[in-house]
C-alpha positions in Angstrom: -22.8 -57.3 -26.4 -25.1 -54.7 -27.5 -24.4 -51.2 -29.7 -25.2 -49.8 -27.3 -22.3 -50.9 -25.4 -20.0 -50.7 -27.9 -20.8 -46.7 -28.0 -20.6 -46.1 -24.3 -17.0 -47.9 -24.2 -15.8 -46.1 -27.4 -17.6 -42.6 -25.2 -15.4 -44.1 -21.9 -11.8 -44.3 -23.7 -12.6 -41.7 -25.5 -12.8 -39.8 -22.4 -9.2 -41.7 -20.9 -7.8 -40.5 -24.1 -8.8 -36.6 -23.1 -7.4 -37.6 -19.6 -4.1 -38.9 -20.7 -3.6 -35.3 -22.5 -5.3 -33.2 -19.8 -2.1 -35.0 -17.6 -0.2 -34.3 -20.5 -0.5 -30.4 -20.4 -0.9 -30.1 -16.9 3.2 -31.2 -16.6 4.2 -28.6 -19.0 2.5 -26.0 -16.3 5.3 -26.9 -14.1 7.8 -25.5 -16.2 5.6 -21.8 -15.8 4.6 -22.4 -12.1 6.6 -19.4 -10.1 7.5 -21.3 -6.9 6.9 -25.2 -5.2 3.9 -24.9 -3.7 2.0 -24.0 -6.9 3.9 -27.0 -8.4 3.3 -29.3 -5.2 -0.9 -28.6 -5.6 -0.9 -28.9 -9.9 1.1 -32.4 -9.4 -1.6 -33.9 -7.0 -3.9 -32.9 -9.5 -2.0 -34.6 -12.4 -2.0 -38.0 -10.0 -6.0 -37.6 -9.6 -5.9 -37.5 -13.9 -4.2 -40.8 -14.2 -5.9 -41.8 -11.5 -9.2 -41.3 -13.2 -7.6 -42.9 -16.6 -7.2 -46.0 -14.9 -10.3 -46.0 -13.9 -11.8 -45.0 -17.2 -10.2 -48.3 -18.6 -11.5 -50.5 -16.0 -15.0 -49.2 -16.5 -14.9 -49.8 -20.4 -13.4 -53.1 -19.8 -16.1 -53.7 -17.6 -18.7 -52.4 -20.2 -16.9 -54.6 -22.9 -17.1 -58.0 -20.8 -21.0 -57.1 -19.6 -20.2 -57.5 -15.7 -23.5 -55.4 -15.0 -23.1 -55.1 -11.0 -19.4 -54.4 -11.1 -19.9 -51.9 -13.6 -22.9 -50.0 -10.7 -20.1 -50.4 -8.5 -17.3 -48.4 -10.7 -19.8 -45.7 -11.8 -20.5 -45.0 -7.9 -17.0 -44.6 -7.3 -16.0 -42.7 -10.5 -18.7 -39.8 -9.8 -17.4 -39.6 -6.2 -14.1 -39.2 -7.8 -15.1 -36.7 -10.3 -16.9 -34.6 -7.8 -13.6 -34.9 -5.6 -11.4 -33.9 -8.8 -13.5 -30.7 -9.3 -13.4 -29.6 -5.9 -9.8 -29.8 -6.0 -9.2 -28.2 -9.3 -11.4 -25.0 -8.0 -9.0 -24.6 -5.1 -5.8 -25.0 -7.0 -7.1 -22.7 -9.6 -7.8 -20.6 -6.6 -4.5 -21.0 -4.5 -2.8 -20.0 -7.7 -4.6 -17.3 -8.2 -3.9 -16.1 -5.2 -0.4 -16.7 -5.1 0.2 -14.8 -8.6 -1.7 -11.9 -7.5 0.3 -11.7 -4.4 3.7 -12.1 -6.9 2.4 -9.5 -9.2 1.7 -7.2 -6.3 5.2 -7.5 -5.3 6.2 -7.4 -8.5 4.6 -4.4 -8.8 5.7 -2.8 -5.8 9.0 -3.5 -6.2 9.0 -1.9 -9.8 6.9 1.4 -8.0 9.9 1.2 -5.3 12.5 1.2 -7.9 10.8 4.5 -9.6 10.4 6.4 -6.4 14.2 5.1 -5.1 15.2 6.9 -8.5 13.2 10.4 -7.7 14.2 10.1 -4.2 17.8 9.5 -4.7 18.0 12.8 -7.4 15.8 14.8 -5.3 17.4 14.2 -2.1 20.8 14.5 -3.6 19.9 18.2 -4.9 18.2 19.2 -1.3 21.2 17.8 0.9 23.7 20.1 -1.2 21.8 23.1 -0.8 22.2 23.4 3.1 25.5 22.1 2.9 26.7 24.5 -0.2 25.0 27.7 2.3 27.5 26.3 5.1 30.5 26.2 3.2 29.7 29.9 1.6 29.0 31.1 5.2 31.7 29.9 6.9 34.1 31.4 4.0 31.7 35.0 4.8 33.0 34.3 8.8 36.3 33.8 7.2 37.1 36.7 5.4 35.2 38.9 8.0 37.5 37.5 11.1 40.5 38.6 8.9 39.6 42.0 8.1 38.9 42.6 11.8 34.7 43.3 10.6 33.3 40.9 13.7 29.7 42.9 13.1 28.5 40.2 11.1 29.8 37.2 11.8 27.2 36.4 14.8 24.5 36.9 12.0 26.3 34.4 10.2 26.7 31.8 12.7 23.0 32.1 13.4 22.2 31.1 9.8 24.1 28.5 9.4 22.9 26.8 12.8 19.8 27.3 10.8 20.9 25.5 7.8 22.5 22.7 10.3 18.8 22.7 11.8 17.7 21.8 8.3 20.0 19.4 7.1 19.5 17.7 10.3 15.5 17.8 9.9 16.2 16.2 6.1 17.8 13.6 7.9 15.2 12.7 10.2 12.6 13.2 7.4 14.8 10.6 5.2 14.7 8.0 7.6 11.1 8.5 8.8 10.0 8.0 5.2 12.0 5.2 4.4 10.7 3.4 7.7 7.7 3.2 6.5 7.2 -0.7 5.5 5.2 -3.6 7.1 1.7 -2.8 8.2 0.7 -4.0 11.9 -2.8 -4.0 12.0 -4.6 -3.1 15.4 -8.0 -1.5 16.4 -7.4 2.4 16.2 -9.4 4.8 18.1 -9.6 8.1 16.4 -11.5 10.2 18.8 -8.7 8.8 21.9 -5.8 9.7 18.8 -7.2 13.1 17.9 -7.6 13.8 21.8 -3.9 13.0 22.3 -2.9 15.0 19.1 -4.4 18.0 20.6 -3.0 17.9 23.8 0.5 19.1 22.2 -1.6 22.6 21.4 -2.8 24.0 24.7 -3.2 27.4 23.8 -7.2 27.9 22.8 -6.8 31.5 22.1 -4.7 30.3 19.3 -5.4 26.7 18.2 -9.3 25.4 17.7 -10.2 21.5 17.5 -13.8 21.0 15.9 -15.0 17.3 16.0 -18.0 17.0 14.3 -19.8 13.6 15.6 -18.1 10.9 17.1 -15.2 9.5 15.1 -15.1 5.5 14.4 -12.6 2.7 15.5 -11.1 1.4 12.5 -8.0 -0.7 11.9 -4.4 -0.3 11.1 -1.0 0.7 12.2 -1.5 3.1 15.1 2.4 4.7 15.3 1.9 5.1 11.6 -1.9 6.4 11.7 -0.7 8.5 14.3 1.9 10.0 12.2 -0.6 11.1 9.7 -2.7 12.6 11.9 0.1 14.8 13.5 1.6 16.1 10.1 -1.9 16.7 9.1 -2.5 19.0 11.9 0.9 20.4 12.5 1.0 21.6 9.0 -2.3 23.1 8.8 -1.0 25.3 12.4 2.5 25.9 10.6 1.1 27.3 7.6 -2.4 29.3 9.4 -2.4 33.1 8.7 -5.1 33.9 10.9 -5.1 34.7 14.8 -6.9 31.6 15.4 -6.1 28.5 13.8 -9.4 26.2 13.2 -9.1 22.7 12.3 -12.4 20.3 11.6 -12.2 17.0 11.8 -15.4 14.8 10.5 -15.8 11.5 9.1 -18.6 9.9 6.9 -18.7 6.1 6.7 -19.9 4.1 3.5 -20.4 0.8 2.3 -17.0 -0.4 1.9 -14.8 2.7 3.2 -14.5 5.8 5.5 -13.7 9.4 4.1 -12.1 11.4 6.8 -11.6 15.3 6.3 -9.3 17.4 7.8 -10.3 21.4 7.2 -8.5 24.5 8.1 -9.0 27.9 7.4 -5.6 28.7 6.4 -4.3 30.6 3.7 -5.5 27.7 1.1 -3.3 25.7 -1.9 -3.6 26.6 -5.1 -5.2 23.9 -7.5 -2.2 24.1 -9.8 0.2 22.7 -6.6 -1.9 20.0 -5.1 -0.3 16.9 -6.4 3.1 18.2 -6.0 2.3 19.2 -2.2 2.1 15.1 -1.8 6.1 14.6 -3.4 9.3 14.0 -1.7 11.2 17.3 -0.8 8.3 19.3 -2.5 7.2 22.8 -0.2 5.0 25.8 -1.5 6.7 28.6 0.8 10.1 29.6 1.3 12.6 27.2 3.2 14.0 30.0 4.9 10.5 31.0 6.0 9.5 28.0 7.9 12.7 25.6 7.9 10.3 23.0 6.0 11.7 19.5 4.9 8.7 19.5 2.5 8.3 15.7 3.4 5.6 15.6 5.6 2.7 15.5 3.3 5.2 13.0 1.5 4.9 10.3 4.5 0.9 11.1 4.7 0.3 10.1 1.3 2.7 6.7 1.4 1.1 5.5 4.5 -2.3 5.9 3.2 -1.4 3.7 0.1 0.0 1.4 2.3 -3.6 1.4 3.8 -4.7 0.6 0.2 -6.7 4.4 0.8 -6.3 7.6 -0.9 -5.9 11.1 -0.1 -6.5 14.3 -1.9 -6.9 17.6 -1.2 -9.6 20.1 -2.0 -8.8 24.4 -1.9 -9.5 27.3 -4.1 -6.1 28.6 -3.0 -8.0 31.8 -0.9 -9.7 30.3 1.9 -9.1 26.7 3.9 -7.8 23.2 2.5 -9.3 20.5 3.1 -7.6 16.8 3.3 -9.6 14.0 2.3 -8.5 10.8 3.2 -10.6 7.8 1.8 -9.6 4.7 4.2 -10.8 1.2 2.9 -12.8 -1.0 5.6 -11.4 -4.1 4.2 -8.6 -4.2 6.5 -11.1 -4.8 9.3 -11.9 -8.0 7.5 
């Protein structure tokens, strides 16, 4: 037996002995591993380690006793197995990648959830006592007015406070609609047959104006949900409008990897000091006697557009028009 050999077995058990503790430290990652199917994949591939360790001792036995043919044989097999082991390693690492991204992001939203559960619960608390603290002081008004025999004002009372019923009952709705929003059920969406519909519910040109500019593209998504963006979009920009004819201009531009859609009016505009809190729970720029506004509408826009994984801002010099700019990812279509 040559030196030669001598060096290639020593290289060969060398290479069993980085095996044995490759296995070795792949059984301590299933004490870290977050569920079974991680653990199922990273066990398969400690079997194919001392698999291979085996065969690295057969092979420098084989080198040590000079069996030549056998030894062609071994090394055939070995680099089929090695080629095999690395294949399987990429997609374990890449199953298990996937899988902790998919536990972060749940992780994440979970933790997100928990913060906006928080706001929600304080803010909604404050904005279901108000209505309910205006009944109780007008029904004590009716109260003392029926027994002094002044009946003059009491109809003017019961009208507000069906108007504060109205409202508590619209907070309701508003509370359910926004915590409905969950799952995403992804369909083809046509925007130019949606914004069609949508404008059906305004038949009045002399006071209502749709522009389209260009020929709005299919994309993909929830439809009830995409459709409830588009209607609180355009029912807010004919709510708030201080002009004899409402005008609202739809267009879209498409790039690489997104669509930006933009919804202008030439309303009254936002000042740039309110536009983020125009997108929070409960939140409303005018009056709630004024317009008998939830102030959640904008609210659902913005959280079914993240559940899109898109964004939406809005753009106003708080004198003329707002424009909402919705950024919609294309990578749902994949």
């Amino acid at each position: 037996m040559h030196f030669s050999d001598y060096m290639i077995a020593a290289l060969i058990l060398f290479g069993a002995f980085i095996m044995l503790m490759s296995a070795a430290y792949t059984k301590k990652i299933f004490n870290i591993l977050p569920n079974n199917d991680l653990r199922r994949s990273w066990k398969k591939l400690r079997f194919l380690m001392l698999l291979f360790l085996v065969g690295y001792l057969v092979v420098a036995t084989v080198v040590i006793l000079g069996q030549t043919e056998l030894l062609a044989v071994l090394s055939g097999v070995i680099f089929f197995m090695g080629s095999l082991f690395v294949f399987l390693v990429v997609r374990t690492g890449l199953d298990s990648f996937r899988k902790l991204k998919e536990l972060n992001q749940n992780l994440d939203d979970t933790e997100l959830k928990n913060k906006e559960l928080e706001q929600f619960a304080y803010i909604t608390s404050h904005d279901l006592k108000t209505p309910i603290r205006g009944i109780s002081s007008l029904a004590s008004f009716i109260k003392e007015d029926l027994e002094a025999g002044q009946t003059e004002d009491v109809y003017k009372h019961l009208d507000t406070m069906q108007g504060r019923v109205k409202r508590l009952e619209s907070l309701i709705n508003g509370i359910l609609q926004y915590s409905k929003i969950g799952k995403i059920i992804p369909e083809a969406v046509d925007l130019n047959k949606m914004m069609r519909g949508e404008a059906k519910n305004y038949q009045d040109p002399t006071a209502v104006k749709f522009i389209i500019k260009g020929e709005l593209p299919t994309i993909t998504g929830d439809k009830i949900q995409l459709s409830q963006v588009v209607s609180n979009l355009i029912s807010n920009a004919v709510k708030y409008n201080d002009k004899d004819v409402c005008e609202i201009t739809i267009s879209s531009e498409e790039t690489t990897y997104a669509y930006e859609f933009t919804f202008a009016d030439n309303g009254p505009g936002i000042d740039p000091k309110y536009h983020q809190k125009i997108f929070e729970v409960f939140q409303t720029l005018e009056q709630k006697d004024t317009y008998e506004n939830t102030g959640i509408g904008l609210a659902i826009v913005k959280k079914i557009i993240e559940k899109h994984e898109g964004k939406i801002r809005v753009a106003s010099d708080g004198k003329l028009g707002t424009k909402f700019i919705i950024k919609y990812p294309k990578m749902l279509e994949r």
